[in-house]
N, C-alpha and C positions, 0 to 999 in steps of 0.2 A: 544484342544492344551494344551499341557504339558509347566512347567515352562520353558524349556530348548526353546520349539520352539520357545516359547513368546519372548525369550531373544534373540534367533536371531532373530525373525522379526523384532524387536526393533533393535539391532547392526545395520541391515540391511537402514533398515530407515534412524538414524541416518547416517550412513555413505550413501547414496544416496542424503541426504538433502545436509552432506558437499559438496559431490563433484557437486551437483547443484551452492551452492554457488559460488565454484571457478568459473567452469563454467559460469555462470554470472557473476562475475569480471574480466574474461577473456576478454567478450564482450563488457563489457561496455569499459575496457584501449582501445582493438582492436581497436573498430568502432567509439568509441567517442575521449577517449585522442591522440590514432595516427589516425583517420581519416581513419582508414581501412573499408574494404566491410564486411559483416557480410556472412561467411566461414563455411556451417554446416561441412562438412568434416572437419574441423580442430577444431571446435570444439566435435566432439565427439571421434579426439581424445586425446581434452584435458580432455575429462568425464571418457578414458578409462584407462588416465593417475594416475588422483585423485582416481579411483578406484583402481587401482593398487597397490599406492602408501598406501591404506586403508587397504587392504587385507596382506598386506606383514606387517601391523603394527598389525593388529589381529592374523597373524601367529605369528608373537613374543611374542604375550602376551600369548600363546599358548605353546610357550616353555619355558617360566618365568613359566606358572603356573603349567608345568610338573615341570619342576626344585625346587619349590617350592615343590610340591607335592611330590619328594622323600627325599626332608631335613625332610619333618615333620613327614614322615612316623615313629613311633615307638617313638616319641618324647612325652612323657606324662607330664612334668614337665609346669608349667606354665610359659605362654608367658610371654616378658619382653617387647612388645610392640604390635602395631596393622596389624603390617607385619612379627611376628614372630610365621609362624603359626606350632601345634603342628596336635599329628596323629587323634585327632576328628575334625582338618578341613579336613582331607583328601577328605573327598567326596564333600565336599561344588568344593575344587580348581578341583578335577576332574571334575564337572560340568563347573565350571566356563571355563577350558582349553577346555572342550565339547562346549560349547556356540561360543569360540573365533573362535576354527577351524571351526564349522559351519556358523558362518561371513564371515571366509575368505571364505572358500566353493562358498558361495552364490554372494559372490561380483567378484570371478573368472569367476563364472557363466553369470551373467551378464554385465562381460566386455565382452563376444564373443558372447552379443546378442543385434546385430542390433538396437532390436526394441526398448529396453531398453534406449542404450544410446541415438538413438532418442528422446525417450522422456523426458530425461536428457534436453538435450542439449535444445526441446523448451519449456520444462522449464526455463529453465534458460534465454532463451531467452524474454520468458513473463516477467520473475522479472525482466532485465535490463528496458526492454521499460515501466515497473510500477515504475521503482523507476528516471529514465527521467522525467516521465511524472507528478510524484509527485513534484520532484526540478524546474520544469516548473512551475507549478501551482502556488506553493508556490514563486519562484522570484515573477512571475507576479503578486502575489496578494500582496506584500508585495512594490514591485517597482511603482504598477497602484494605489495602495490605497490613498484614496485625504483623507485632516484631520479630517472632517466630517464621513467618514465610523470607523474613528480607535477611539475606545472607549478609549485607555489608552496616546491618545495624548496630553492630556495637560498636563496627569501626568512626562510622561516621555520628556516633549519638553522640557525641562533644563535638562536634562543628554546629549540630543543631540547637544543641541548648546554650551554645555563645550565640548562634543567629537569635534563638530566643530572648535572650538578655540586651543582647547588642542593640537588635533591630526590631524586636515583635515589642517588646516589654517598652522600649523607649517610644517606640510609635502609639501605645496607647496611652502611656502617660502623658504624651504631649494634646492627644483627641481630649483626654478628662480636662485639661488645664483649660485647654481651649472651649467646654463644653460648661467650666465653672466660671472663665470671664463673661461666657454670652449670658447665663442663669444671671450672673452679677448686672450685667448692663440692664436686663430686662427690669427684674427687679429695683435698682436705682429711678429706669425712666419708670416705672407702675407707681413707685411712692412719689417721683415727681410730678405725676400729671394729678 
C-alpha cells in the first residue's frame, strides 16, 4: 500500500469510528433516556446518515484543497503563514485533495452496503450496553461499598460530613421551608373559599 491508500484507510476508519459513535449515542438517548425499543432499521439509518453527512465534509475538503492548489500554483515567493501555500506545495495538496476524494469515495460506498452499516450499527450497539454496564457496576460498587472495603474512608469522611452539613442538610431544609409555605398557602385559600 502506497501513502495515498494508507491515508484513506485511515480517513476511512476514522470516519466509521465517528459515526459508530453517534450511532451509539443514538441508542443509548433512544432506549435509555426516552425508554424507546432498540430499532436496527432506524438505526442504520442513523449510520447512513453520519456517513453521509462525513463524506460530503471530505468532498469539501477536496474542493478547498483544489482551490488551494490553483492559488499556489506559480507562486514562488515565500509563505507569510502555514496556510499560505506556494507552487512547491502543489503536489503535496494534489495528494492531499486525492486522499479526501478517495474518503468520500469509500464512505459513499459503504453507505449503500447493507452489511457494513450492520455492522456499524452492532457495534455500536455493543458499546452502549459496555458503557450501561460499566455506570452499573461502578453505582453498585460505589453505592453497596460498607466503610471497611473503602481504603480512603477515613481520609475523606470529613469532606463528606461538611458536604453533609453544607450541602445535603441545607438543601433539605430549604425543600421543608418550602413544602411549609405551600401546606400554608393551601390551607389559607381552603379557610378562604
Amino acid at each position: 500500500m502506497g501513502r495515498t491508500s494508507d491515508a484513506i484507510a485511515e480517513g476511512v476508519a476514522i470516519a466509521t469510528s465517528a459515526a459508530r459513535l453517534v450511532v451509539k449515542n443514538h441508542i443509548l438517548v433512544d432506549t435509555i433516556a426516552q425508554g424507546g425499543a432498540f430499532d436496527t432499521g432506524k438505526y442504520i439509518a442513523d449510520a447512513r446518515e453520519a456517513l453521509r453527512a462525513m463524506a460530503e465534509e471530505a468532498e469539501q475538503a477536496e474542493k478547498t484543497l483544489a482551490e488551494l492548489r490553483k492559488r499556489a500554483r506559480g507562486r514562488h515567493s515565500d509563505p507569510s503563514g502555514t496556510h499560505d501555500y506556494r507552487d512547491r506545495d502543489v503536489r503535496n495538496l494534489k495528494r492531499r485533495a486525492k486522499q479526501s476524494h478517495g474518503v468520500a469515495t469509500r464512505l459513499r460506498e459503504t453507505m449503500e452496503d447493507p452489511e457494513a452499516l450492520s455492522v456499524i450499527v452492532e457495534e455500536a450497539r455493543e458499546g452502549a450496553w459496555a458503557d450501561v454496564r460499566h455506570n452499573l457496576d461502578r453505582r453498585l460498587r460505589v453505592e453497596g461499598m460498607r466503610p471497611d472495603q473503602d481504603p480512603d474512608y477515613d481520609t475523606m469522611r470529613e469532606a463528606r460530613m461538611q458536604a453533609l452539613r453544607l450541602v445535603d442538610l441545607q438543601a433539605l431544609s430549604s425543600q421543608q421551608r418550602a413544602r411549609r409555605k405551600v401546606k400554608k398557602k393551601q390551607k389559607a385559600a381552603a379557610e378562604h373559599d
